[in-house]
C-alpha positions, 0 to 999 in steps of 0.5 A: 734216143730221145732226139730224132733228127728228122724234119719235125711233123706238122702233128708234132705237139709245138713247144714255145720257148721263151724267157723271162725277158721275151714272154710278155712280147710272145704271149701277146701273139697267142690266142686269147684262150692261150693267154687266160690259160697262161695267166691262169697258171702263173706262168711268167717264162720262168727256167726250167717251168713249163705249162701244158696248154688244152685243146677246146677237145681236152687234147694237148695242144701246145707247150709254153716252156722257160728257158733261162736263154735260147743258147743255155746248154741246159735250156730244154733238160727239165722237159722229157721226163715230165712232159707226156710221152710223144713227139714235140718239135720248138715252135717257130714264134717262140725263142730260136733255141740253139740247135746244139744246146737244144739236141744236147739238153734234151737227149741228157735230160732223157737219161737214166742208168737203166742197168740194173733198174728199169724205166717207168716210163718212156721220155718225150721224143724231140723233132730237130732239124738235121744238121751240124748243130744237132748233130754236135749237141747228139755227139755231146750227149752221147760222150757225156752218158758214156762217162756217166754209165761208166761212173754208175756202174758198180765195181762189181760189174767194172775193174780194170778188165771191164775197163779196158774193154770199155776203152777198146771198144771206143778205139774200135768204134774210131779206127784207133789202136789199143794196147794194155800191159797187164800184172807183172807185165808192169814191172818189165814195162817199167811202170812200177808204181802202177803194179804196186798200187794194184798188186793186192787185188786178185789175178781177175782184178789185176793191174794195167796201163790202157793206152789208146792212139789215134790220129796222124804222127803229122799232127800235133801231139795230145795226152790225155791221162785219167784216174782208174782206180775202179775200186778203193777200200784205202788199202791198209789205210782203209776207209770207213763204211761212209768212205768207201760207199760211193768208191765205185766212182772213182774211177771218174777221172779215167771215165772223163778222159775216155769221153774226152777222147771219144770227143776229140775222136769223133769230131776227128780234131788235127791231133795225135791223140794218146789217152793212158789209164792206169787201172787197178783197184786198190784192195787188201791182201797180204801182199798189199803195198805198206804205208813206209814202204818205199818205191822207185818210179818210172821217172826214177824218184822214189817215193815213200808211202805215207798213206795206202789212200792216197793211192791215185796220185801213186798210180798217176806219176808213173803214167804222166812220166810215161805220157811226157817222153814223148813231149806232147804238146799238151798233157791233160790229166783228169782224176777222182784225187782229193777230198780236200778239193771238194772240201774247198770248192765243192761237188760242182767245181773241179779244180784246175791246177795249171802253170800259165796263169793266163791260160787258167784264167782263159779256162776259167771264163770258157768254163763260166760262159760254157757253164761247165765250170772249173777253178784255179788253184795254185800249184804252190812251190813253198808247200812242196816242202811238205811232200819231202821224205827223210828217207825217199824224194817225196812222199804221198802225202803232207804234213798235215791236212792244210792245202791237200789238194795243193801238195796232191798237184805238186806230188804230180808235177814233180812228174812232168818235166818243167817245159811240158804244158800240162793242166791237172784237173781234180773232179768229182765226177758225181752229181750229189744233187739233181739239176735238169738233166743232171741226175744223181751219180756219175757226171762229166765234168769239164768236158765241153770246157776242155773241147772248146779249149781244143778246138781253139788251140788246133784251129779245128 
């Protein structure tokens, strides 16, 4: 841990804080020889910009850091890898950063897959002040590294064992119950679609539906649905060398909704909780599903195989049919499934496919205030006939490559029935470029956006 929860000591190095907006009124309250520094350096408050201020004996004695405000999620991400190793505590003269963001943004911005790599060097510890604040931006950042973990390690390392193991652990962690129905369990349990995608994979890679529960039957239901494909080659369809190098992530959708879980667990919000992953790894073999083939799924629709890539909403239509007969109150689901929505929006912003508009639009700008963003795309009923097969009900994939991410959301709510409230959220689940406190590789996304959405809705 790189935040200590423990009243800061006076010999803890003090980090002043400030913006753009307040450094002139806090620089002039400094020393004069902390003044001559600071415009010796240039320094104006900028975000993400810090100086190192000198004692008269050439040891450290202050910190002056910018922030691009005392609330901003990330407001202290760019300091524990770049400031020296020690311990630092927010100095009273300087902006009163939040607790939460401060606890949250500093501890991400510590973190580093070391699994396989170790650590040059030990990040800066920060001293906070216990209480609930600190404590909520430390449960935060323990969900968000959890998710990254999962997302960064290669699949070598996690299938849909190691997978399942993962989720189990976290239901041990909070008193839920786990449950896992594995191979050719799938067809008696009626989950057809799921065996089909990951049949091809060996007996130690085999396919299966996780499923956790937690919470009193009293309260309001939730299902939480993510994407576990742990590995994709394509199958038959199989990608190029670029394509496939980095799908180790995807099954980010499957990480996400974990660390959802973990959340709405920990914070012990008024739900019945139920998280469903269907895992599989889509390989190639001789007995691997055929673009033409077609399968009857557990909500009864057949469904043709146009393309063995488009295998996540495969596996998902099975699971979502299964999550909506017990009519939760709210179904989320959360996977890895286009690159057509990374092509529309980019690495930084999922989409949101949602029927109530006022609902999409009341995320969206959660979302932007939370600077955890997400955006609304249209479930699109006059591009469904795209996604109508000659010889089945539907097919996995359009006509063509227009409106991708559309046709993938309409294949999905052919699954859930009309009545359901049910958000459909397609991430990337991966950083492509470094920010403070968001390195390169796995990332949760709209996490802290869907909390918030949570605890207004069940009153927590």
């Amino acid at each position: 841990m790189t935040v200590l929860l423990k009243t800061p000591l006076a010999s803890a190095v003090p980090l002043h804080a400030v913006d753009a907006a307040s450094f002139d009124t806090h620089c002039k309250t400094a020393p004069a020889m902390t003044r001559r520094w600071l415009q010796a350096t240039g320094f104006r408050g900028e975000a993400d910009r810090h100086v190192l201020v000198p004692a008269e004996d050439g040891s450290l004695k202050e910190v002056w850091a910018g922030v691009a405000a005392a609330d901003a999620p990330w407001a202290l991400a760019a300091l524990p890898r770049a400031l020296p190793p020690g311990r630092y505590r927010i100095a009273d003269d300087g902006l009163d950063v939040d607790a939460t963001a401060a606890a949250m943004s500093w501890e991400l911005g510590g973190y580093q897959f070391d699994a396989y790599k170790a650590t040059t060097r030990e990040p800066a510890t920060l001293m906070l002040a216990p209480g609930l604040a600190a404590e909520r931006g430390l449960l935060l950042a323990t969900a968000i590294a959890s998710v990254r973990d999962l997302v960064n390690t290669p699949a070598e390392h996690l299938g849909p064992e190691q997978l399942a193991a993962a989720v189990k652990m976290v239901a041990q962690q909070h008193g839920a119950k786990f449950k896992q129905t594995v191979g050719d369990a799938l067809l008696k349990a009626g989950f057809p679609a799921i065996h089909a995608v990951g049949r091809a994979a060996d007996a130690a890679r085999a396919p299966r539906l996780i499923e956790l529960t937690w919470g009193s039957p009293k309260h309001p239901k939730l299902t939480l649905v993510g994407k576990g494909v742990c590995f994709d080659t394509g199958g038959l369809n199989i990608k190029g060398g670029e394509g496939m190098r980095q799908m180790k992530k995807d099954m980010g959708g499957a990480a996400n909704a974990l660390g959802l879980a973990q959340m709405v667990m920990a914070l012990k919000l008024p739900v019945r909780l139920q998280l469903l992953i269907p895992a599989v790894e889509n390989a190639i073999s001789g007995n691997a599903y055929r673009p033409g083939d077609v399968f009857k799924t557990r909500a009864g629709l057949h469904i043709e195989i146009g393309n063995t890539d488009a295998e996540g909403r495969v596996i998902l239509c099975d699971a979502l049919a299964y999550g909506a007969e017990a009519k939760p109150d709210l179904m989320i689901d959360l996977a890895t499934l286009t690159g057509a929505a990374r092509v529309a929006l980019g690495a930084q912003l999922p989409a949101l496919f949602c029927r109530d508009m006022a609902l999409a639009r009341q995320l969206v700008d959660d979302g932007l205030a939370l600077q955890d963003p997400l955006w609304h795309l249209p479930l699109w009923r006059g591009y469904h006939a795209g996604i109508e097969s000659p010889i089945a009900d539907i097919v996995n994939t359009g006509r063509n490559a227009l409106g991708g991410a559309i046709n993938a959301a309409l294949f999905l709510e052919d699954f859930v029935p009309a009545e359901q409230a049910w958000l459909h959220i397609d991430l990337f689940a991966w950083n492509d470029a470094a920010r403070p406190g968001r390195p390169i590789g796995g990332e949760a996304q709209t996490l802290r956006t869907l909390l918030h959405h949570l605890e207004q809705r069940y009153g927590a």
